[in-house]
C-alpha positions as CSV (number, residue, x, y, z in Angstrom):
1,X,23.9,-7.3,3.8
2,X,20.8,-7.3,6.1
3,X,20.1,-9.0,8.9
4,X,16.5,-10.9,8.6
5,X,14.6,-12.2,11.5
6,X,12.0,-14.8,10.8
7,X,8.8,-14.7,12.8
8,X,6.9,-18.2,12.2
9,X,10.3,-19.8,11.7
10,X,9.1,-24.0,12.5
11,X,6.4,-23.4,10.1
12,X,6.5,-24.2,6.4
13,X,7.1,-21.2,4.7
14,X,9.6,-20.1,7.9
15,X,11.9,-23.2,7.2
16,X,11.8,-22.5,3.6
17,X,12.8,-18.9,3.9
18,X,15.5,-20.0,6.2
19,X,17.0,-22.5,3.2
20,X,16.9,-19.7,1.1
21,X,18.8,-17.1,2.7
22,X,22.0,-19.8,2.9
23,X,22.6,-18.8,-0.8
24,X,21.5,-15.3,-0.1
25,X,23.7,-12.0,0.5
26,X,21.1,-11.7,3.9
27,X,22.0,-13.1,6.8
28,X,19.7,-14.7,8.9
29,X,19.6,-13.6,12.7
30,X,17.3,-15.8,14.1
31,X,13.6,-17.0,14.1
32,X,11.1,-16.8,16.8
33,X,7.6,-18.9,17.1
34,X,4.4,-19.1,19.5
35,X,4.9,-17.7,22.6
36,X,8.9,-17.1,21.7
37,X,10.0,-12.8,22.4
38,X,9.9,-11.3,18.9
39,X,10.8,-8.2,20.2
40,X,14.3,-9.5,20.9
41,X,14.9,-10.8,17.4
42,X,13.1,-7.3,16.6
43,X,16.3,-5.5,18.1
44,X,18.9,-8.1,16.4
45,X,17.8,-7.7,13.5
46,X,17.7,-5.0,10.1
47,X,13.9,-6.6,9.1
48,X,11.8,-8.7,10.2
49,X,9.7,-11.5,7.7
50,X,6.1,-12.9,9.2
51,X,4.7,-16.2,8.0
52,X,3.5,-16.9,11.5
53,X,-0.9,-16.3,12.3
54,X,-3.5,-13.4,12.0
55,X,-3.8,-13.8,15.8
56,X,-0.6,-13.3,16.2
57,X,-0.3,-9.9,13.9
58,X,-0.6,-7.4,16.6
59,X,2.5,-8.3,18.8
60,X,4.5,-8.5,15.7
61,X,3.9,-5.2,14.5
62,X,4.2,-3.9,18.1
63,X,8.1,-5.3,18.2
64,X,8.8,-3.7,14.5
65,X,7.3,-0.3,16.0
66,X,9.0,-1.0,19.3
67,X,12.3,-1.7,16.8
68,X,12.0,0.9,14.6
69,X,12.5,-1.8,11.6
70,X,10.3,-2.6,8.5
71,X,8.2,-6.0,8.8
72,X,7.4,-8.4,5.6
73,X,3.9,-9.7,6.0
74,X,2.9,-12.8,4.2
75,X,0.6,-14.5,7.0
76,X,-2.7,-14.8,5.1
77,X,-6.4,-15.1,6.3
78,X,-6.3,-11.6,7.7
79,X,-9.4,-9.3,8.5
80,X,-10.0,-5.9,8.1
81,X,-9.3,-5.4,11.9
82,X,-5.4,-6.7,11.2
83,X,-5.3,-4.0,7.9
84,X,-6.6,-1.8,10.3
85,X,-3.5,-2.1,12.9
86,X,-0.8,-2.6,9.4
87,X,-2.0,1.1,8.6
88,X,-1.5,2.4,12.0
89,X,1.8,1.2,12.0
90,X,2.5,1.8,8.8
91,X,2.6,5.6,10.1
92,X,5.3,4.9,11.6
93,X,7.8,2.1,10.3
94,X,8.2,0.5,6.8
95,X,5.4,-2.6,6.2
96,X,4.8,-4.6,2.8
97,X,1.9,-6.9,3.5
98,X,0.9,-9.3,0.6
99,X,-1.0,-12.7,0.2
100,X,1.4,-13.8,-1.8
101,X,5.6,-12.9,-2.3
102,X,6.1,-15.0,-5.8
103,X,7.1,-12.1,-8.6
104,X,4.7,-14.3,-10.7
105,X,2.2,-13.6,-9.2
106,X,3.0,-9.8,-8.6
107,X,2.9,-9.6,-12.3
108,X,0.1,-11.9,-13.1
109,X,-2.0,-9.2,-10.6
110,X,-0.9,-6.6,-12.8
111,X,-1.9,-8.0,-16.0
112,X,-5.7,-9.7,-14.5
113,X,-6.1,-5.7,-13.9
114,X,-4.5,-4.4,-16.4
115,X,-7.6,-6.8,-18.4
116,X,-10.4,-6.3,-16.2
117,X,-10.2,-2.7,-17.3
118,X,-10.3,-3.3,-20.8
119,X,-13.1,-5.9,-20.8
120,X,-16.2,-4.3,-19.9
121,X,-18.6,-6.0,-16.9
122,X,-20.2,-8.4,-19.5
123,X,-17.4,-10.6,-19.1
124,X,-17.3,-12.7,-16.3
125,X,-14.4,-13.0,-14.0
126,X,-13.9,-16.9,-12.4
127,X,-10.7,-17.1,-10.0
128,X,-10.4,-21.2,-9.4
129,X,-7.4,-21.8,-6.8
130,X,-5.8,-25.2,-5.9
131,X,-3.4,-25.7,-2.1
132,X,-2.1,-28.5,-0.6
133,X,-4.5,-30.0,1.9
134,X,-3.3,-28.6,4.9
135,X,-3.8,-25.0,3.8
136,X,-6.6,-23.5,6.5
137,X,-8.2,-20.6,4.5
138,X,-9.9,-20.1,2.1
139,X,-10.3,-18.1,-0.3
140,X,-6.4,-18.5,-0.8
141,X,-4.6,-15.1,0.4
142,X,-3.7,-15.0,-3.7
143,X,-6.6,-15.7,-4.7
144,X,-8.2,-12.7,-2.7
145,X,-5.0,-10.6,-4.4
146,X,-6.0,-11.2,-8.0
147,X,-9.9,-10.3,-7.2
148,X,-8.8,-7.4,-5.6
149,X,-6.4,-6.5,-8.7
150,X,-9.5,-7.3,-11.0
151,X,-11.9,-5.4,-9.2
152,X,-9.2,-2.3,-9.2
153,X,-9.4,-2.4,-12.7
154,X,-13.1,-2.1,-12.9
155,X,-13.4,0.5,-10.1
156,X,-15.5,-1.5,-7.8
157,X,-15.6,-2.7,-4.8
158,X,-14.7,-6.6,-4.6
159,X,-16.9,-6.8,-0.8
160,X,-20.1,-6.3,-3.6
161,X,-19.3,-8.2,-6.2
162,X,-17.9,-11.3,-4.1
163,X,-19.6,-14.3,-5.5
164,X,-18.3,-18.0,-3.9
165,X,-19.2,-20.8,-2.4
166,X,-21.8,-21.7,-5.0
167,X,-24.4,-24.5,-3.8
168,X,-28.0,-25.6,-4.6
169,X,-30.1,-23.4,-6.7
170,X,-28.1,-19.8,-6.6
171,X,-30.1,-18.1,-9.8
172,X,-28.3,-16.5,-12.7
173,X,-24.6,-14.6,-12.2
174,X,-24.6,-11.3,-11.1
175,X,-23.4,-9.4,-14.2
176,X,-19.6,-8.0,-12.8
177,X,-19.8,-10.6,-10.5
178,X,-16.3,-11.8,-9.2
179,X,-16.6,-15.4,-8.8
180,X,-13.8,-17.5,-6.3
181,X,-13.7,-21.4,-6.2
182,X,-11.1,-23.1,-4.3
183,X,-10.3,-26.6,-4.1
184,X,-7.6,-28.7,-1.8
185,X,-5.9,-31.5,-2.0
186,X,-2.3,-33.4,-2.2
187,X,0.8,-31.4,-1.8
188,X,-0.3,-28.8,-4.7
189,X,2.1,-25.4,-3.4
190,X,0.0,-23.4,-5.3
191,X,-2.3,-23.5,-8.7
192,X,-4.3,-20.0,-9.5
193,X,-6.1,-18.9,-12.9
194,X,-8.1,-16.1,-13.4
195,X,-10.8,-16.6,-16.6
196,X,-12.3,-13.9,-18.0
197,X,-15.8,-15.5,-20.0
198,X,-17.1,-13.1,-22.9
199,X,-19.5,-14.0,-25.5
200,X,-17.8,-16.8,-27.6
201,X,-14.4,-16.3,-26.5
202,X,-12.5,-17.1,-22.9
203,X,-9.5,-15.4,-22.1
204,X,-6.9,-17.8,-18.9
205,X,-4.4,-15.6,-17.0
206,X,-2.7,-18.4,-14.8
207,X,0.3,-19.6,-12.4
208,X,1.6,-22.3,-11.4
209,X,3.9,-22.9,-8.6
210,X,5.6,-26.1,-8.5
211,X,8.0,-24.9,-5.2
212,X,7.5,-23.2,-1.6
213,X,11.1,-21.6,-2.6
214,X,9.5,-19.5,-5.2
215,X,7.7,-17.8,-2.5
216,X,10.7,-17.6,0.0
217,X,13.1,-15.9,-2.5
218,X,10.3,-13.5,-2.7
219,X,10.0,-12.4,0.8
220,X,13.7,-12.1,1.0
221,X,14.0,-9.8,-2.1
222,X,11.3,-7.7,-0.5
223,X,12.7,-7.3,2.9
224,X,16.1,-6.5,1.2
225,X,13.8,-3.7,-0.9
226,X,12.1,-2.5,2.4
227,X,14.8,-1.6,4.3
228,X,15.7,2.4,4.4
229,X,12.3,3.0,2.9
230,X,10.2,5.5,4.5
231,X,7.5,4.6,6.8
232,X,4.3,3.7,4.6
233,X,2.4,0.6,3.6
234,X,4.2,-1.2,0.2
235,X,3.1,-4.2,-2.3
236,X,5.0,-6.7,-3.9
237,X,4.4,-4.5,-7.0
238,X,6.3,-1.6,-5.6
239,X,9.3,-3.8,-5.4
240,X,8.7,-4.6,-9.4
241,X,8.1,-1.1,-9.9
242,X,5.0,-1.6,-11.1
């Protein structure tokens, strides 16, 4: 049994974590938010989870350092100055950082690579994503996940082939152009399909999720994973063994 500290615990995702682990072998140790010490839950506890902010990243990967414990990321809108920071701690504790903890999804990722590489660059790669209206970013964090996964599988770099945000008179598609479109609205927890366009033929890789919970039994299977690994940066697909 481990003992899992939530940082972000008030918010959506942090209550919903917390419902989970009732029924779970874990045991919850606490849950810290805004302005709350998350280096004391750091020391109470076997791992730490983080749904909380990108603004908040730093601190919470100074108390799993300070700790010596491995830390679950799932806060999403992150820049390459926060990856920056996960891989210098990563040198020294245990860190899985994903934009999104569903195992469907994990494996959807593997399979929108696993067809980008098969499928040359004349067919065209659309990722259309759907949130809840609250949801503040933009691409969605899984949305950026399965263009990263496709442009993996095409060897390329997904900064040069980024294509969204369409408007007004934009000219033809880039050919291996990596399209995004997101839209918002109701309480949708979370609607993602990746369509790859050839000549004739259109092939749908897609997932729906129709609870928050699918997501929180996720990040509490992958802390359980994390813990006595060795210091390094891990995916959701290392805990499938993918």
């Amino acid at each position: 049994m481990a003992g899992i500290g939530i940082i972000g615990s008030a918010g959506r995702m942090g209550q919903t974590i917390a419902a989970v682990m009732e029924d779970s072998a874990h045991q919850l140790t606490g849950g810290v938010d805004a302005g709350e010490d998350v280096a004391a839950l750091a020391d109470r506890s076997d791992v730490l989870v983080d749904f909380s902010a990108p603004k908040a990243l730093e601190g919470n990967l100074h108390a799993a350092v300070g700790a010596g414990i491995p830390l679950v990321i799932g806060t999403t809108g992150l820049a390459d100055s926060h990856h920056r920071a996960i891989d210098n701690a990563a040198r020294v504790v245990p860190i899985l950082q994903t934009g999104n903890t569903s195992l469907g999804v994990t494996l959807l990722a593997h399979l929108v690579k696993e067809a980008a590489s098969r499928l040359g660059s004349e067919w065209d790669i659309e990722i259309v994503e759907m949130h809840h209206r609250h949801k503040v970013d933009a691409p969605s964090g899984t949305a950026l996940l399965l263009g990263e996964a496709a442009a993996e599988g095409r060897g390329i770099d997904i900064a040069e082939y980024t294509e969204s945000g369409r408007n007004g008179h934009t000219g033809a598609r880039k050919e291996g152009a990596i399209g995004f479109a997101a839209l918002r609205g109701g309480t949708v927890a979370g609607e993602h399909s990746v369509i790859l366009a050839g000549e004739q033929e259109r092939l749908t890789l897609a997932h729906s999720a129709e609870n928050r919970m699918i997501f929180a039994r996720g990040a509490v299977k992958a802390a359980g994973w994390l813990i006595g690994r060795p210091a390094g940066r891990y995916t959701m697909q290392d805990v499938l063994g993918l």
